[in-house]
C-alpha positions as CSV (number, residue, x, y, z in Angstrom):
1,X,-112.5,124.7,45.4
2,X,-113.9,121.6,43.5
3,X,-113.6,123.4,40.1
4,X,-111.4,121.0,38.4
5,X,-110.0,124.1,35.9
6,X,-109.4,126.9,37.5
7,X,-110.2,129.7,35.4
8,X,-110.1,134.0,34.4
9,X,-113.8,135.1,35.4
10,X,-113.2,137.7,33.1
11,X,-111.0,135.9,29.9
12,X,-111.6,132.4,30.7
13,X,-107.8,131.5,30.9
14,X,-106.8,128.9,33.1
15,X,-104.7,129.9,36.2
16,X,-100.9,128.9,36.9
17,X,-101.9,125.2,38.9
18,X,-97.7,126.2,40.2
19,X,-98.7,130.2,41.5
20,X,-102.0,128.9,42.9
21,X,-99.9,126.9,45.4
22,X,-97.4,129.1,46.3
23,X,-100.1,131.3,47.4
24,X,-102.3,128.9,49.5
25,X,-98.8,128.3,50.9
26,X,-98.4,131.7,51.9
27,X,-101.4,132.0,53.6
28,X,-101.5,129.0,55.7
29,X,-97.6,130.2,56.9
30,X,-99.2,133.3,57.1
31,X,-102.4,131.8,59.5
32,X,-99.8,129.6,61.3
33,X,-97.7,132.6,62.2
34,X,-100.5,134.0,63.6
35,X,-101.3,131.9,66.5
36,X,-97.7,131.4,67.0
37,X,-97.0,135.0,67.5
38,X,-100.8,136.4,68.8
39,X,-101.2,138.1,71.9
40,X,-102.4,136.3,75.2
41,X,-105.1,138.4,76.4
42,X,-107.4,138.2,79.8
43,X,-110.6,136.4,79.2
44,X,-112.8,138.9,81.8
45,X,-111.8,142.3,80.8
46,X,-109.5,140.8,77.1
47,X,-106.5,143.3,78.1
48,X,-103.3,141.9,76.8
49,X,-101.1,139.8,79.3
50,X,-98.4,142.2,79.8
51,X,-96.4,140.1,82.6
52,X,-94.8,136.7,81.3
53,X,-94.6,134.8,84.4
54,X,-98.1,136.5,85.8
55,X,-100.6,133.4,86.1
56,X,-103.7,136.0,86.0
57,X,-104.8,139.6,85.0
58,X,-103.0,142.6,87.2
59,X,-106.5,144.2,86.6
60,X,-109.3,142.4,87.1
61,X,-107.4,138.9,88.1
62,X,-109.1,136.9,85.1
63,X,-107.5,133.7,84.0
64,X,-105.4,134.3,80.6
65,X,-106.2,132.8,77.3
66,X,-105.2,132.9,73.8
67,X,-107.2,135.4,71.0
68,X,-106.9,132.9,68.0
69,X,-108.2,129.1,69.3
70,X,-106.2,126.0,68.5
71,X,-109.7,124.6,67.0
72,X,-109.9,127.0,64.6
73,X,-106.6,127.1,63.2
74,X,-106.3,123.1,63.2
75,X,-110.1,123.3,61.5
76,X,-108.5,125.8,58.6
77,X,-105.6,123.2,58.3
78,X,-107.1,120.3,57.6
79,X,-109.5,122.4,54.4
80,X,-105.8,123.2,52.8
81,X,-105.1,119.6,53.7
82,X,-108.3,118.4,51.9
83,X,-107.7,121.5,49.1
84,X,-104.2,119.8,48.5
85,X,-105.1,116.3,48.3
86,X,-108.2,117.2,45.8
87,X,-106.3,119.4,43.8
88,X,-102.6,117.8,43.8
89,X,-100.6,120.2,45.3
90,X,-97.8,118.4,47.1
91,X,-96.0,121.0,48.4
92,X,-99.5,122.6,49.9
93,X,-100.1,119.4,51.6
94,X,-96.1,118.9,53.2
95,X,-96.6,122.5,54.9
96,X,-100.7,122.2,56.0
97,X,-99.5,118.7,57.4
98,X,-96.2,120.1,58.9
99,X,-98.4,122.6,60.9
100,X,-101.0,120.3,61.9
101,X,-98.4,118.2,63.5
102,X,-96.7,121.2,65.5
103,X,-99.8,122.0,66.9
């Protein structure tokens, strides 16, 4: 990501700077969406919390806990953040910072 010109491995045309963002934008929506809408799953026996209001597993009576960490989505946020601010993409950096605040 510190290539300054993004190029075609192939012809050696540079990429569209405008589609480049609109598809780093997609996928931290896309990684965002995930954690909001994963599973919660048992950290003993990692069945998935079927129960809302259940405080731990109807199986094995393991604490619940979430399959995609806070860490690691905040970690991937702040690399589109840095991305964004290296690269100039704006827009990238309003939604990677949007995100980073709602978590």
């Amino acid at each position: 990501c510190r290539e300054a010109d993004w190029a075609c491995g192939e012809c050696g045309n540079a990429y569209n700077h405008e589609a480049l963002e609109s598809r780093l934008v997609g996928l931290v929506q896309r990684r965002a969406l995930a954690y909001q809408l994963q599973d919660v799953e048992c950290a003993k026996c990692r069945q998935v919390k079927v129960k809302n209001l259940a405080p731990y597993c109807h199986k094995c009576a393991g604490p619940f806990a979430l399959r995609i960490k806070k860490e690691s989505v905040v970690e991937s946020l702040r690399s589109f953040n840095n991305i964004a601010h290296y690269h100039e993409m704006p827009w990238l950096a309003e939604i990677a910072a949007f995100y980073q605040r709602g978590l």
